[in-house]
N, C-alpha and C positions, 0 to 999 in steps of 0.2 A: 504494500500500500504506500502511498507518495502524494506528496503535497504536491502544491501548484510550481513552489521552488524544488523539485526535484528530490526533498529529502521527503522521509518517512515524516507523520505526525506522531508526537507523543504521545501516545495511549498506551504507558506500559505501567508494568507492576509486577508484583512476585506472584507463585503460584496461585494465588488466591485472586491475585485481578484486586488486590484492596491497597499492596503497599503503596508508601508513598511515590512519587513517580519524582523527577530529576527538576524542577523547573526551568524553562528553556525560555529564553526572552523574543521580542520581533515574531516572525512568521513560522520560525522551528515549534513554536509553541502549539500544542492543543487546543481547541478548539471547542465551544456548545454556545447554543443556543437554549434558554431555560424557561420557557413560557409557566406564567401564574406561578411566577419566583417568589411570591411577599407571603403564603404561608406559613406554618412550621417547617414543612420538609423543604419546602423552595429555599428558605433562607437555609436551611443546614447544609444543602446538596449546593449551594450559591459560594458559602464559607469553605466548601471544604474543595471544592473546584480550587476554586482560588488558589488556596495550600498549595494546591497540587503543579501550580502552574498554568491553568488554563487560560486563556483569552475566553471573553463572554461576554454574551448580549442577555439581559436579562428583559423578561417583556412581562406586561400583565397590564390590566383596562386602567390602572390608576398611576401616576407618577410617583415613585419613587427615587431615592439614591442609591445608584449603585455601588458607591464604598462604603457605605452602613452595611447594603445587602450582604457583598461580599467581603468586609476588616481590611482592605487594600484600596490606597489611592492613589494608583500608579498608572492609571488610567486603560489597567488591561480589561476592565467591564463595562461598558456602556450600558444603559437603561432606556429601552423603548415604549410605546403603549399599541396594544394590539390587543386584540379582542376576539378569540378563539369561534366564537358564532359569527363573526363577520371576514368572510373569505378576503375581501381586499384589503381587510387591515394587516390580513397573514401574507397576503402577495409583499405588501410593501415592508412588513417584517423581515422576511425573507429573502429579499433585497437587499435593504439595509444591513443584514446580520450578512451575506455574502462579500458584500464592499469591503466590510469594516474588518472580516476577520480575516479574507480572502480565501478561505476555506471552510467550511463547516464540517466537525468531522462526527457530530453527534446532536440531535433534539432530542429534548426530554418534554413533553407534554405533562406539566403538573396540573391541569385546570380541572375540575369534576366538584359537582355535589352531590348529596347524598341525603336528601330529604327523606326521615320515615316516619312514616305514617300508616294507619289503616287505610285495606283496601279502596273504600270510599273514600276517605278524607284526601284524596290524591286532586288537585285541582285542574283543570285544563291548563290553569297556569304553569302548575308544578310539574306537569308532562310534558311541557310544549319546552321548559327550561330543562329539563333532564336531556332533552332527547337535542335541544341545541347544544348546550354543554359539554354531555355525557358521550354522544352518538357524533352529530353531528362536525363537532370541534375536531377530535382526532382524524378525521377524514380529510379538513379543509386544513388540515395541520399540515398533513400527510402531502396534500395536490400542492400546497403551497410551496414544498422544501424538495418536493421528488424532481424538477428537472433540472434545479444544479446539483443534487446529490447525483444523482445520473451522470452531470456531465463531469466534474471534476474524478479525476483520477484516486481511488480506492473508494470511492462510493461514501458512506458514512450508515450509523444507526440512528432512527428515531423511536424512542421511548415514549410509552404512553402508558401513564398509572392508572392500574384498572381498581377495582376492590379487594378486601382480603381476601384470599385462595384465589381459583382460577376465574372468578368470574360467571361461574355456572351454578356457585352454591347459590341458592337463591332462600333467606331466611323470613319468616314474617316480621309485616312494617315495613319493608325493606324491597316487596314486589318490582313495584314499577322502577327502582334505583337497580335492584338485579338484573332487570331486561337490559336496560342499558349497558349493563358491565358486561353483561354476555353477548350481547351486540358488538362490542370492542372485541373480545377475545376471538369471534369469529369474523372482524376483519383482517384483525393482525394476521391473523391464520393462511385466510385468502388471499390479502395485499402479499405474505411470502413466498405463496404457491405460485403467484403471478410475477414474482421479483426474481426468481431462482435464476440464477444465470449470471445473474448482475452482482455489484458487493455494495447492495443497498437492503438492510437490514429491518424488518418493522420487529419491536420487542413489546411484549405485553407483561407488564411488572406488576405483581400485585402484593403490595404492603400487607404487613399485620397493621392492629391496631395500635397507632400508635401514641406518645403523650404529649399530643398538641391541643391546642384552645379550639378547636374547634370539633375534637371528640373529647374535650373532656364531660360533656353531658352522661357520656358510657359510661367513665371510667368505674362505676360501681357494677356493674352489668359485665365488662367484661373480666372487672375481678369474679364476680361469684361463677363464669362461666368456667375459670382455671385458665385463662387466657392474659400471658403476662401484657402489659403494655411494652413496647419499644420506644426507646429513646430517638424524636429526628436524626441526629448523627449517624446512629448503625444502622438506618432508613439511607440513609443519603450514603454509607460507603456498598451498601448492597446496590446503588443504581448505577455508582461509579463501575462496580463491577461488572454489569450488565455491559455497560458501554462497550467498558475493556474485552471482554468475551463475547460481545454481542451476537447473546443469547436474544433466540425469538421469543422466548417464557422465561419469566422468570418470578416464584411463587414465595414468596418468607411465610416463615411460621413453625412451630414446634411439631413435635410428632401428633398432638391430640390436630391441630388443623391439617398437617400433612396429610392424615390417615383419614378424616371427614372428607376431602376432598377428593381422595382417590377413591373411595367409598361411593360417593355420592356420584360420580363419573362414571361407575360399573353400574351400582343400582341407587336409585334415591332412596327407597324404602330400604335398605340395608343403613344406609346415612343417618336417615330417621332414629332406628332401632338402636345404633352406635351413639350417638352424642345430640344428632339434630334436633331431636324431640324435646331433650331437657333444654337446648339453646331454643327452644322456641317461647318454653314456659317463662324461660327469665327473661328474652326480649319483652314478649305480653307483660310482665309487671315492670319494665324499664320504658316501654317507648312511652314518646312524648306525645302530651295530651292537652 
């Protein structure tokens, strides 16, 4: 794989794809683009980039600073605004992020909600935002970044964060936010059946849960389920990882969600029988009302 300058980019590490990589300055350096960075996981995975060396465009619908984002003001992050539901804001992203880095050797797609609710309480509004969000954003992600990752030489991966496990588990309160995740999982699938030739990678990543502000509503639900929380940081060196091995899946979790999820991918009613049934009892006294 080769940069536009004729050398390799930096995407390395030790066996594991996590250690630290060499920081390279100018155009030797690595490369991402970090859409819906202001997060917990954005700003972790934004910091630890950084660390690592990389040049970056960070993006999402509001302004921010990009050396708060990322503890460096050395000017290797720029900060843009773009807007995941609106395809030309991701064209002129995608531009912008190609000028400025001269190569892109990796997008990560942070942007998703995950509104739960009972089945009825789901509003045409709450569908119509999941499915631009959830569905629709990784796709215009996807059109927006695939014909310079196409043309530049080694291709590049883009990452899109789906839900905990693969995307198929699908738990009560949680319906119409599972469609969408499993939606994602069977494009990344099809986008790499249709990419196979090329070294342009789609990755479907799916976090546990982890200890940000915006699940801390769980956080009592998924203690009593035996489900530890994760810290953003070991969120954010598992997606460096992906980068680095760009892996088309990539699933975290201990062996109780490993084994649900494999479970539930053979037979759902075996899933149920194993864990899903009691995780459904505690969602019903946790979800919000």
């Amino acid at each position: 794989m080769t940069g536009l300058n004729g050398k390799p980019p930096v995407i390395t590490g030790g066996a594991t794809g996590t250690d630290r990589a060499e920081a390279r300055q100018g155009m030797d350096a690595p490369t991402a683009v970090l859409i819906g960075a202001t997060g917990g996981l954005g700003h972790a995975l934004a910091r630890l980039l950084a660390a690592e060396g990389f040049r970056i465009v960070l993006a999402a619908r509001r302004e921010h600073d990009a050396a708060e984002l990322t503890g460096r003001s050395d000017g290797s992050a720029i900060y843009l605004r773009a807007d995941v539901t609106d395809p030309a804001s991701l064209e002129k992203l995608a531009a912008a992020a190609f000028e400025h880095l001269g190569r892109v050797d990796a997008v990560v797609n942070l942007a998703g909600i995950s509104p739960r609710k009972a089945i009825e309480d789901y509003t045409p509004a709450d569908v119509d935002a999941l499915l631009s969000v959830n569905v629709k954003g990784p796709i215009f992600v996807t059109q927006a970044f695939l014909p310079g990752l196409r043309k530049q030489a080694g291709g590049g991966v883009v990452v899109h964060l789906g839900g905990a496990m693969d995307g198929r588990v699908a738990l009560p309160f949680m319906s119409a936010y599972a469609a969408t995740r499993g939606a994602l999982a069977s494009y990344v699938q099809g986008a790499n059946r249709e990419l196979a030739g090329t070294d342009v990678v789609l990755s479907f990543f799916g976090p546990v849960p982890s200890n940000t502000e915006s699940e801390s509503p769980y956080f009592d639900m998924w203690r009593k389920m035996g489900v530890a929380l994760c810290e953003p940081d070991v969120v954010a060196r598992e997606i460096l990882a992906t980068i680095r091995q760009r892996r088309r899946a990539h699933i975290m979790g201990g062996g109780l969600l490993r084994m649900l999820t494999l479970a539930n991918a053979v037979s759902p009613s075996a899933a149920d029988a194993i864990g899903l049934r009691r995780f459904a009892k505690l969602i019903q006294q946790h979800h919000p009302r």
